[in-house]
N, C-alpha and C positions, 0 to 999 in steps of 0.2 A: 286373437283379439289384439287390436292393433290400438297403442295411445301412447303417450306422452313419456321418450323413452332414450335413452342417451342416442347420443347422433356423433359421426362423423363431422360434420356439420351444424353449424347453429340451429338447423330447424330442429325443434324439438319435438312437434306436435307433426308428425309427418303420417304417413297412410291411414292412421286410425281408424282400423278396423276392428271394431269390438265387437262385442255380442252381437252376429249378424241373425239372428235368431227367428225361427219360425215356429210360431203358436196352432198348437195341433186343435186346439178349440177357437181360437181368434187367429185367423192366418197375417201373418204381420211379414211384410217384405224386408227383406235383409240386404247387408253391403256386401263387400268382395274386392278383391285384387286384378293383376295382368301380366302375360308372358311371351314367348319365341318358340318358333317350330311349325308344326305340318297338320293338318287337318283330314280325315279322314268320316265316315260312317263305320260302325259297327253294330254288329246283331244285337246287343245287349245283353250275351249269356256269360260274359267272362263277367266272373268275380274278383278278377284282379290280381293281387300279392296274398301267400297265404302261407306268410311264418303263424306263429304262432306262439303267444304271449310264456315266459316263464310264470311258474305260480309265486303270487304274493305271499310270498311263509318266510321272508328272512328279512334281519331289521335293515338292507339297505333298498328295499320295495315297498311299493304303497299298490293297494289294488286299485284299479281305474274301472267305474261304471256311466254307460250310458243308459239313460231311461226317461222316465217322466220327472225327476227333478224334482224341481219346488215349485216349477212353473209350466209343465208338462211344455216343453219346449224339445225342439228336434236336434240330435248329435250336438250334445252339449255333453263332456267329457265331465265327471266332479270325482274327487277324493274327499279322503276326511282330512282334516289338518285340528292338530292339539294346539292352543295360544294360552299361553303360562303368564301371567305375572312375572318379570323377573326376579329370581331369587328367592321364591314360594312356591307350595304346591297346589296353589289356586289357580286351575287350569278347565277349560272348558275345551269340548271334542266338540268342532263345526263340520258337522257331514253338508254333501252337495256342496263343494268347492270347484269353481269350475278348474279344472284343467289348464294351462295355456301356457304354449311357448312360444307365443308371440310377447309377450310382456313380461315385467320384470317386478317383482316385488309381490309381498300379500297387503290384500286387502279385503276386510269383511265388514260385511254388514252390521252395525250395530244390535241390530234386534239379538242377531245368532250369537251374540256372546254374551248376553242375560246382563248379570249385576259388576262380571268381570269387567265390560268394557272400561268404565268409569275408577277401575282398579289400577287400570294400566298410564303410568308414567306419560301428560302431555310434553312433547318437545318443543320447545322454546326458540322461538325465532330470534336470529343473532342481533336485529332490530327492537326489541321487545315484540311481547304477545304469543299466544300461540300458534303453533308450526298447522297449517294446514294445507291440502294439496285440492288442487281442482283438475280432476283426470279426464280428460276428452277422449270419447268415443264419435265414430262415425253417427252412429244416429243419437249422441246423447250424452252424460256427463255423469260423474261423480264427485262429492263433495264431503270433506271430512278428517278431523286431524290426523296428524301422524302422530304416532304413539309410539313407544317400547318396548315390546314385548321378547318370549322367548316361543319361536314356533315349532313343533316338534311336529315331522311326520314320518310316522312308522320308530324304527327305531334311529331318529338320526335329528340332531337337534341344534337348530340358531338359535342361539343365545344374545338377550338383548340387542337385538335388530329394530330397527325402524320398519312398524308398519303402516299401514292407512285403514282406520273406523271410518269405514261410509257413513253419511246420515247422521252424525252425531252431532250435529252442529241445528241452529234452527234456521229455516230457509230464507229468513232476514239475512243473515249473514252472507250468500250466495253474492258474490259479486259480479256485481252486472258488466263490467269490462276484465273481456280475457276467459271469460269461466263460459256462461250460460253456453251453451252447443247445442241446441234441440234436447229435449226433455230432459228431467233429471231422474237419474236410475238409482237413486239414495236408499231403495227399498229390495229385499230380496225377489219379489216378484218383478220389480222394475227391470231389475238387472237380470234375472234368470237365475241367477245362482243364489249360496248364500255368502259368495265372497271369489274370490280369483285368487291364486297362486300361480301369478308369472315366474318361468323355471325358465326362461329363455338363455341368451348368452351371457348378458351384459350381467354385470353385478348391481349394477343401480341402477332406478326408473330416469336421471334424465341428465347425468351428467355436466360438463361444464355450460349446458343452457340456462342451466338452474345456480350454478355454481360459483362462475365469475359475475360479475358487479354488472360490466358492462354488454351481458346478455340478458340480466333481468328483467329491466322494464317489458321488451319485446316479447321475450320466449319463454321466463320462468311460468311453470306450473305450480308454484309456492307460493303461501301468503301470510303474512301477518295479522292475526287476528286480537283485539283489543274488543269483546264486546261482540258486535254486532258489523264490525267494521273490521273490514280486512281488506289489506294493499298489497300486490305482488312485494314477493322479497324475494334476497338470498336463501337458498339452502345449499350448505354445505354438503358435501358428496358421501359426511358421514352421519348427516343429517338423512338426506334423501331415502327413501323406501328400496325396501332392500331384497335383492334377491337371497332367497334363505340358503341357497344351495352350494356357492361359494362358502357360506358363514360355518355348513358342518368342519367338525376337527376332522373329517374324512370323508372318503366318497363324493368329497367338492370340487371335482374335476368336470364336469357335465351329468347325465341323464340320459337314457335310454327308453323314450315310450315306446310299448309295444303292444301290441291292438290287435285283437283275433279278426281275421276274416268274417266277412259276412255276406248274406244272398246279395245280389244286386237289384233283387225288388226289393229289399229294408227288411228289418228284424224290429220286433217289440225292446227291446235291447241288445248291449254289447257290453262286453269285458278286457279287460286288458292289466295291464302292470307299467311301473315308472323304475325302473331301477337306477337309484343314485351312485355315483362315481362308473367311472369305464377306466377298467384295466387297472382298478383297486382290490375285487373280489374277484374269488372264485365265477362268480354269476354275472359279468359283468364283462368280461374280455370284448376284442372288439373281434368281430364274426370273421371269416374270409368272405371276400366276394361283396364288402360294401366300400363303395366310393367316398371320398373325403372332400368335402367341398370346404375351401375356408370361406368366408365370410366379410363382412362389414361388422361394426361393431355394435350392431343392431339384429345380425343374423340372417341378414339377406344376401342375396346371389342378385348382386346390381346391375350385371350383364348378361344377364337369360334372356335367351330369344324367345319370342312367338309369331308367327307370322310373317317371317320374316323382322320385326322390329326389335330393338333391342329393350328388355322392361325388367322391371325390378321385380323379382320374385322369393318367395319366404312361403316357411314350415310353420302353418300355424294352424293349431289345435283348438282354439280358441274360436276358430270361424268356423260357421256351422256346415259350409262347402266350400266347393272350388270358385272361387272371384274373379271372372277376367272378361274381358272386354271383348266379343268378336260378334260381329254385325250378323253376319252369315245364319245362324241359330237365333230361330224364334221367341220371343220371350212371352210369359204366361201372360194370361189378361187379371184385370183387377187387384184383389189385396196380392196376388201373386206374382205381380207386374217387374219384378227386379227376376226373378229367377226363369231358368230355360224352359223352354215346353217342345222340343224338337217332336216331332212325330215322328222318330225313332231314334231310341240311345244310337248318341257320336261318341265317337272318338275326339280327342284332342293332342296336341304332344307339344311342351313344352321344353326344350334345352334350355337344361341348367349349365350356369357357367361361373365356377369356384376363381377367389380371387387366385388361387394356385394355379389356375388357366384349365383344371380339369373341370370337363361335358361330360353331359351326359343327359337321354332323352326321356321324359318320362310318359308316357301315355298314359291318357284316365278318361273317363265315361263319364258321359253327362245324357243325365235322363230323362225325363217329359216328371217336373216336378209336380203337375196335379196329379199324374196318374200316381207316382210314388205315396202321394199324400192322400188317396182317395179313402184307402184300408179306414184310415183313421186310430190304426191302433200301434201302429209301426214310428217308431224313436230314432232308428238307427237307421242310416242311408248311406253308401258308398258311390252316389253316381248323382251327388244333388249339386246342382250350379246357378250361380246366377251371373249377373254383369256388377261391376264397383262403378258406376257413375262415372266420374270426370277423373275417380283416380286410374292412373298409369301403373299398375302392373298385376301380376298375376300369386294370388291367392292360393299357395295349397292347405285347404281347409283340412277340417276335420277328415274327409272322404280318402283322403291321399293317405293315411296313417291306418287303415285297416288292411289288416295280413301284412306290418310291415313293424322290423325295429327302427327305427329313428333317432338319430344319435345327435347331441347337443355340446357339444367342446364350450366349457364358461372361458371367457376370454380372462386370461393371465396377466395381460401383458401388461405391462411393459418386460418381468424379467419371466414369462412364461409362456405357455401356449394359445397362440391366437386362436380367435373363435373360428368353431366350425359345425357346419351340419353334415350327418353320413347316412348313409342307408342302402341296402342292397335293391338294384334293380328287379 
């Protein structure tokens, strides 16, 4: 899931790929990414990478499910996440949280936190009014203040962190410059989940776009709200929505998702695990035989090839498949008109290229998504693709992450270890 997220760079609002999401009862076309490398056909019998998940039984792992959700939607990744009041033991458990390590920060849905929501401490914009964010996705928006809370998952816990209540604002408020993005997803079924926890690299959703003065007007995703009225502002970076995973007292070095294999015609569900910190625990070291990619400070591999061209490419859990652009491969007709329909699973390969100058090739399968979707009763898919529109680069979705550990380096820096993504071939 791709949105509004610190940048190298002043754009703030850059690939926004969120909830690319496909409705197994309403088929709804989805976004996607693009990438470099070689093209090929294949039989469609490889199932691909097949490590295979540690069990969720120690407090620095969360179990990871795919299924029908809240919204019977396809390869949407959710955990549960605890949200505390700070400094109480008034705490509500949000199951169906999507997954993502494309974005950075929690964000839940009003509904799924009952009477707590309105418990939780609003933050204050340095202008007067309340702190509110307006988060853009590819097909759509969220709207809602930032709050304080303490998020806890599994046993590992941020404490008084800034988060984002979707939806708790009344749709007056919605500002009509800067915000609206095609529809608003202020609702658990709107969005799919009943909230997102970005575990990505960066520690905050949007950095100094949001944060210096003279980036506001253009790029902040912050706003001041008085009422009914609300005008982009500053937020502070200790303001900003926050990734929880730097904020543990431990295990805040990165994340490890890790996804059991699955058929390559799709499964009714999938399982997996998140293990927090690498090379903190015992269950946590880093494997022989995975590659180290470093990164941008958004978690992308900005010089991966595809096709020959050079495209921006990122690990993200968040998107319901692989995103990328190539003319060559047929796309589906009707509500399924964004995603592939080859009349026989391909091949693709994309070379990843780490700002440390290390490559490296990945092949993946893309498969004739009506037929995957015919069953009607199949959630999980390792070979679903489609094309991202006008955006430039390449998406590895959800599909890339089954039978594989996946490693996340949170960026340190200035006096620590720069961001990075790793995983065994």
């Amino acid at each position: 899931m791709r949105f509004a997220k610190i940048e190298k760079s002043i754009h703030v609002v850059k690939a926004v790929l969120a909830i690319c999401v496909v409705s197994m009862t309403a088929f709804v076309a989805g976004c996607g990414g693009g990438g470099g490398g070689s093209s090929s056909s294949s039989s469609g019998d490889n199932n691909g990478p097949s490590q295979q998940p540690i069990a969720a039984n120690a407090p620095n792992t969360v179990a990871v499910t795919v299924g029908r959700g809240v919204a019977n939607l396809i390869n949407i990744p959710t955990v549960s996440v605890t949200i505390c009041q700070p400094g109480t033991t008034n705490c509500t458990v949000v199951n169906n949280v999507l997954l993502d390590t494309g974005s950075f920060g929690v964000r839940i849905v009003n509904s799924a936190l009952g009477s707590l929501a309105s418990a939780l401490p609003v933050q204050q914009a340095t202008a007067g009014g309340q702190l509110a964010e307006c988060t853009h996705f590819a097909d759509g928006f969220t709207w809602g203040t930032t709050r304080t809370a303490t998020v806890q998952i599994s046993g590992e816990v941020a404490s008084n962190i800034p988060i984002q209540v979707i939806g708790d604002l009344p749709d007056a408020s919605i500002p009509s410059g800067g915000c609206v993005n095609g529809a608003a997803e202020n609702t658990a079924q709107t969005l799919g989940a009943n909230g997102i926890i970005g575990i990505g690299v960066a520690p905050i959703d949007c950095g100094a776009a949001c944060s210096v003065q003279a980036n506001v007007a253009q790029f902040s995703n912050y706003y001041a709200c008085n009422g009914t009225n609300c005008v982009r502002t500053l937020a502070e970076r200790e303001k900003q929505v926050a990734n929880p995973v730097p904020n543990f007292p431990a295990d805040n070095n990165g994340v490890i998702v890790q996804m059991a294999p699955i058929s390559a015609s799709g499964q009714a569900s999938a399982t997996g695990t998140v293990v927090f910190g690498i090379g903190t625990q015992s269950n946590n070291g880093q494997e022989q035989g995975i590659t180290i990619y470093t990164t941008d400070a958004s978690g992308d591999l900005v010089n991966s090839k595809f096709n020959g061209a050079t495209t921006n490419t990122f690990m993200d859990s968040g998107s319901n498949g692989y995103f990328f652009q190539d003319g060559s491969m047929p796309l589906c007709t009707g509500n399924l008109a964004s995603f592939y329909c080859p009349g026989t699973t391909q091949q693709r390969t994309v070379t990843l290229v780490g700002a440390n100058g290390v490559t490296g090739d990945v092949p993946l399968n893309v498969a004739n998504t009506q037929n995957l979707l015919s069953a009607g009763s199949n959630f999980a898919f390792n070979d679903l693709g489609g094309q991202i529109g006008s955006l430039s680069a390449f998406d590895l979705g959800l599909p890339f992450f089954f039978g594989r550990h996946v490693y996340y380096g949170m960026d340190k820096r200035p006096s620590g270890q720069a961001p990075f993504v790793a995983f065994s071939l």
